[in-house]
N, CA, C and O atoms as a DFTB+ gen file, in Angstrom:
324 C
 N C O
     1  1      95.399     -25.731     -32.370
     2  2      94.840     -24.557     -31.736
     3  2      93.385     -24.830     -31.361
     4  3      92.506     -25.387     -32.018
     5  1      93.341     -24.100     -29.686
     6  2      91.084     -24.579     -29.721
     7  2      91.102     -23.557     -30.057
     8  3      91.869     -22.599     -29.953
     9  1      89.511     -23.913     -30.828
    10  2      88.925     -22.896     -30.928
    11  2      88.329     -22.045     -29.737
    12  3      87.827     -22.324     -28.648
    13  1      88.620     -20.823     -30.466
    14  2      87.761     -19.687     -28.673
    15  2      86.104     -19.944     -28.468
    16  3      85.715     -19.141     -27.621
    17  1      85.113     -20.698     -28.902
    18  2      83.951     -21.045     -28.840
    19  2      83.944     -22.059     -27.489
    20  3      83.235     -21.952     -26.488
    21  1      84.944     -23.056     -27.787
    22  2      85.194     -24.134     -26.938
    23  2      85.765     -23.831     -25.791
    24  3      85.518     -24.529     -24.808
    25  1      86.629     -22.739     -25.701
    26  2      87.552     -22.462     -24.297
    27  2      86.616     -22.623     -22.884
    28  3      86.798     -23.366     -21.920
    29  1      85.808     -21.875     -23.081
    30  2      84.856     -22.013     -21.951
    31  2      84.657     -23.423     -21.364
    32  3      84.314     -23.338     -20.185
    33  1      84.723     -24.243     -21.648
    34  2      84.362     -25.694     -21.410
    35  2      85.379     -26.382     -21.163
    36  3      85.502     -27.144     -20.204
    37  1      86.388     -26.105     -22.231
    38  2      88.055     -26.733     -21.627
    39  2      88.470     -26.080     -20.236
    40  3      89.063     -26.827     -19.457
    41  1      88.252     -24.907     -19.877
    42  2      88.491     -24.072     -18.796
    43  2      87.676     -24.641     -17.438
    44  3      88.232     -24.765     -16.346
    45  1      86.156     -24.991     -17.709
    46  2      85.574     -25.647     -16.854
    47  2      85.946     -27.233     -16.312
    48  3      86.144     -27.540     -15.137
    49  1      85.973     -27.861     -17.120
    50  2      86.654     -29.140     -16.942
    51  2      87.668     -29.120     -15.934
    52  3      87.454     -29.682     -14.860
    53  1      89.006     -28.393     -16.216
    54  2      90.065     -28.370     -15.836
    55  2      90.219     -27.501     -14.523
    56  3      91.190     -27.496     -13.766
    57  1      88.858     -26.647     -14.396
    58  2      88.846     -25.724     -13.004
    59  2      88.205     -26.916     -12.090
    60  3      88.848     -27.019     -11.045
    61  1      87.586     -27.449     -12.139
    62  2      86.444     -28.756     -12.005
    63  2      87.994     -30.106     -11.079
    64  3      88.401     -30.502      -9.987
    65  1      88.155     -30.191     -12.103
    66  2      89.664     -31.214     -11.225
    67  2      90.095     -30.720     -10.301
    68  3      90.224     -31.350      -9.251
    69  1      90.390     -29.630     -10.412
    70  2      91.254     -28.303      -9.462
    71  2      90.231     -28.218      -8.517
    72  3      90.658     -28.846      -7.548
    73  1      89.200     -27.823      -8.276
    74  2      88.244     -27.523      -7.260
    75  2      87.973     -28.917      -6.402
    76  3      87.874     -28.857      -5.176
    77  1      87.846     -30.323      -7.199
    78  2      88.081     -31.046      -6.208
    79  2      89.220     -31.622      -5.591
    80  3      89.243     -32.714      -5.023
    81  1      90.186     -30.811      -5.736
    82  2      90.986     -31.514      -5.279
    83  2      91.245     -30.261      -4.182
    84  3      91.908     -30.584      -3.196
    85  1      90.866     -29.102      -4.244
    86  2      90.609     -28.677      -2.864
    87  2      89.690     -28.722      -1.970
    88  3      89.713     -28.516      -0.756
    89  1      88.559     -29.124      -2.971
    90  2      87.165     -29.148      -1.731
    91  2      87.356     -30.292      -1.175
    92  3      86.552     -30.587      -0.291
    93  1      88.558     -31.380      -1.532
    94  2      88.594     -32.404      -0.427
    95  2      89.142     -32.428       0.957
    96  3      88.674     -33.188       1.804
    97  1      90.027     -31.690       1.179
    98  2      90.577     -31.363       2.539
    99  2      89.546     -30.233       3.516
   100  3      89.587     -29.976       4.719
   101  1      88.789     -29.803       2.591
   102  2      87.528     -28.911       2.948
   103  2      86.570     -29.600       3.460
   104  3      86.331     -29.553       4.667
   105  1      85.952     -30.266       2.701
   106  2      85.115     -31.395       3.395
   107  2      85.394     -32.087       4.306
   108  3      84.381     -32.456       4.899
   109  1      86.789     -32.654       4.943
   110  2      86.836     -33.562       5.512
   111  2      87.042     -32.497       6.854
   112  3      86.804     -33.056       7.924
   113  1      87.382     -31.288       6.943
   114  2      87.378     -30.386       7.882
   115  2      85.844     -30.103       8.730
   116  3      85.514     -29.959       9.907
   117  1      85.050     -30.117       7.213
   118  2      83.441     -29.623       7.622
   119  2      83.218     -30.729       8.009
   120  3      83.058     -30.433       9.193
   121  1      83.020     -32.178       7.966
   122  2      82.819     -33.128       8.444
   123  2      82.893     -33.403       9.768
   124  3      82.005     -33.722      10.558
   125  1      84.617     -33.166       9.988
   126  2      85.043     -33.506      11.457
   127  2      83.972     -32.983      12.395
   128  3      83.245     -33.503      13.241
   129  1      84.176     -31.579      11.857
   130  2      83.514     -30.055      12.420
   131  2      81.971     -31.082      13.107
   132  3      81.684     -31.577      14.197
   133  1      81.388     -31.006      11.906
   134  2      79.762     -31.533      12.199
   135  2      79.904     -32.498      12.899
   136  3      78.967     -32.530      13.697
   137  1      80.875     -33.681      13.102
   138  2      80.687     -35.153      13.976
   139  2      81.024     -34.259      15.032
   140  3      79.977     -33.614      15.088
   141  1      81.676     -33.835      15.800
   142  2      81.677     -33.231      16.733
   143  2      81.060     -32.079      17.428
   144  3      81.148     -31.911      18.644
   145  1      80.223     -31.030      16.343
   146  2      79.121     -30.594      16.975
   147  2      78.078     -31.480      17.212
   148  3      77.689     -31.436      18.380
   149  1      77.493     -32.271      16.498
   150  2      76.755     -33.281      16.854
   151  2      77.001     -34.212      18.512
   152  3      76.202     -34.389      19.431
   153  1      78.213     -34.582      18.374
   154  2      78.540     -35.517      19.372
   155  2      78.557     -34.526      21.011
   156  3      78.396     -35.137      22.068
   157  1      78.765     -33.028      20.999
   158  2      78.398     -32.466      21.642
   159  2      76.844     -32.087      22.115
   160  3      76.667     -31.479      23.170
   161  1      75.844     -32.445      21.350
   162  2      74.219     -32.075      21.394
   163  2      74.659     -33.281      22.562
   164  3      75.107     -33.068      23.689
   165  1      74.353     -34.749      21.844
   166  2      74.232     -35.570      22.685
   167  2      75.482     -36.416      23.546
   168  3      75.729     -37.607      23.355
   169  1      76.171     -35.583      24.476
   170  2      77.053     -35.865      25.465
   171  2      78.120     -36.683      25.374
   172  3      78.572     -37.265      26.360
   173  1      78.616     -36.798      24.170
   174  2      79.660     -38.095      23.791
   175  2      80.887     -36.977      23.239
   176  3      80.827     -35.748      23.280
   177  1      81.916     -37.771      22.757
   178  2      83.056     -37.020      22.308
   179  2      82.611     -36.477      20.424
   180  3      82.916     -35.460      19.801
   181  1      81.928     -37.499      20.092
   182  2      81.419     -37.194      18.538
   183  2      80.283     -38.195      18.573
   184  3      80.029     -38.981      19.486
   185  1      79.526     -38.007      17.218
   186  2      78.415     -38.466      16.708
   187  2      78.288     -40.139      16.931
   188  3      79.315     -40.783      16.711
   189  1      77.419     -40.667      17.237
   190  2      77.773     -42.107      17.099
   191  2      77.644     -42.399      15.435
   192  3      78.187     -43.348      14.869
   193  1      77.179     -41.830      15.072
   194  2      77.247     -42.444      13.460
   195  2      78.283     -41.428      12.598
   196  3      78.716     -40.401      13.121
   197  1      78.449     -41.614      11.949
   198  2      79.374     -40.929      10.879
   199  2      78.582     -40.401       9.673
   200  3      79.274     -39.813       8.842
   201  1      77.315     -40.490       9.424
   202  2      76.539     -40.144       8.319
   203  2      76.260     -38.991       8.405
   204  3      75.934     -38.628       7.275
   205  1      76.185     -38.071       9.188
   206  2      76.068     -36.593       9.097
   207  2      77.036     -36.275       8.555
   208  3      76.993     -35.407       7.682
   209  1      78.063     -36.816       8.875
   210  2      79.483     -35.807       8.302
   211  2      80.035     -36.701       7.333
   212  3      81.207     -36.936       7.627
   213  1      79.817     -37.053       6.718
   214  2      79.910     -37.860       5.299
   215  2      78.909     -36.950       4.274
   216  3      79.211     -36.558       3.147
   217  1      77.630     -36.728       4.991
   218  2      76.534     -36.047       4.109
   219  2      76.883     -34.333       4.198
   220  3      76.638     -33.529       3.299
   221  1      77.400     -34.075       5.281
   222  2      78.158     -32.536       5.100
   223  2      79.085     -32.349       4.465
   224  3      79.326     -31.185       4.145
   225  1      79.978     -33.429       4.029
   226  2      81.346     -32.946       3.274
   227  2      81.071     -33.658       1.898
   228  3      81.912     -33.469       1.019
   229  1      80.082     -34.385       1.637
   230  2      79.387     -34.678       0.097
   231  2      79.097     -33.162      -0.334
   232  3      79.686     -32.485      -1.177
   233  1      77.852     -32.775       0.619
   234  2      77.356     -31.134       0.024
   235  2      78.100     -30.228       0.063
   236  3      77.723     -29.298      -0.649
   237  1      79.443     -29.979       0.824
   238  2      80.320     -29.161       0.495
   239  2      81.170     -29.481      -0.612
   240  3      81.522     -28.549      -1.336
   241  1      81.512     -30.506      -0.835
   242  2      82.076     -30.539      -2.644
   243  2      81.320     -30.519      -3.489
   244  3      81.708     -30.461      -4.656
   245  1      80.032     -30.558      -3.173
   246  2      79.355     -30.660      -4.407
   247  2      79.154     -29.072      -4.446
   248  3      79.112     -28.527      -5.549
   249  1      79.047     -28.432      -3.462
   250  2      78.338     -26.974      -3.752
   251  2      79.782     -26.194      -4.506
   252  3      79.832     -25.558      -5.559
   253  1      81.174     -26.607      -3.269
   254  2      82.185     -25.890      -3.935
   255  2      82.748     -26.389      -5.756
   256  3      83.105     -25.668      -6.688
   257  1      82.664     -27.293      -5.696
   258  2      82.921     -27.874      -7.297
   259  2      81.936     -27.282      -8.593
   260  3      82.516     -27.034      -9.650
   261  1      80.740     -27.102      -8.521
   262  2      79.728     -26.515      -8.843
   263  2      79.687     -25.062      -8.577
   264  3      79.623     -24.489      -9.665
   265  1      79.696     -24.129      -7.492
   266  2      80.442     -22.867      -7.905
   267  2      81.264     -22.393      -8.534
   268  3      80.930     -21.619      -9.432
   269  1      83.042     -22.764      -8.229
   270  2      84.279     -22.565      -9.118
   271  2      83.981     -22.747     -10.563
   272  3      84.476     -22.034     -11.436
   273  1      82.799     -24.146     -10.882
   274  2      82.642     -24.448     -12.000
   275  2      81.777     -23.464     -12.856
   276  3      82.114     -23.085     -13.978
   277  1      80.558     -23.064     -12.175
   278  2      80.020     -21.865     -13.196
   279  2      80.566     -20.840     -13.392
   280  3      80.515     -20.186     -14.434
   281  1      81.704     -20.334     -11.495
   282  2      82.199     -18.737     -12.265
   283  2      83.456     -18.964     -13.289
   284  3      83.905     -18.025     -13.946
   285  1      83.989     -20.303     -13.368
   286  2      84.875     -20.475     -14.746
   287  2      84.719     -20.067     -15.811
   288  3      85.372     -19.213     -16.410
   289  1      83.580     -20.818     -16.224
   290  2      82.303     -21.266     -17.149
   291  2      81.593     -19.266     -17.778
   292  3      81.554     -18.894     -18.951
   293  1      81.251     -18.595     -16.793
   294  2      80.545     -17.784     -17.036
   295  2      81.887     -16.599     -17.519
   296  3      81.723     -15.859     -18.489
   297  1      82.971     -16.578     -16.821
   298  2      83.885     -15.886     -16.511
   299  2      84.566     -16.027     -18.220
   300  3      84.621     -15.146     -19.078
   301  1      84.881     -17.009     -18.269
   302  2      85.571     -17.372     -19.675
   303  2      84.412     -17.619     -21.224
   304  3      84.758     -17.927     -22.365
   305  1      83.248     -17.393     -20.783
   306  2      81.999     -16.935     -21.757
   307  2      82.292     -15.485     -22.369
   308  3      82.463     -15.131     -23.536
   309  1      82.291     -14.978     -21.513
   310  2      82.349     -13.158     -21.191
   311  2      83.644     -12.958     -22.053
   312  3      83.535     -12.381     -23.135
   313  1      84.760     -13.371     -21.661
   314  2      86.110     -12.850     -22.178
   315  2      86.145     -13.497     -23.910
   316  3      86.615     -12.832     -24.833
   317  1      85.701     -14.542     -24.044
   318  2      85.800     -15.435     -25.137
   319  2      84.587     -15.403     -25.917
   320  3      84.360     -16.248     -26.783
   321  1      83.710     -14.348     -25.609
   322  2      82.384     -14.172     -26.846
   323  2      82.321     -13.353     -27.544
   324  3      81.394     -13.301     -28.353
């Protein structure tokens, strides 16, 4: 049996896997998104580089993985204190 002190953290972990494994099809959406607004500024079909949208769909998993993860975290504090 866990203890209910610990739940909060087992809950985060395991929301944490789960969140990236959706913020990955997310990112690679926001990515596309950005190489191609980009590649529209300057008159091409997409970006000539790919580093904008590598660096947009880094900060979108990191922001979405890191949200899901505190309201887990805070959510299962509350119920379990």
């Amino acid at each position: 049996m866990i203890d209910d002190s610990k739940k909060p953290i087992l809950f985060t972990v395991i929301v944490a896997g789960l969140a990236a494994t959706v913020a990955t099809p997310l990112s690679f959406i926001v990515g596309t998104v950005t190489l191609l607004a980009l590649g529209t500024v300057h008159d091409t079909v997409a970006a000539g580089s790919i580093m904008p949208g590598v660096i947009a769909g880094a900060i979108t998993t990191l922001i979405f993985v890191t949200y899901t993860s505190y309201a887990t975290y805070s959510f299962s504090k509350a119920k379990y204190a």
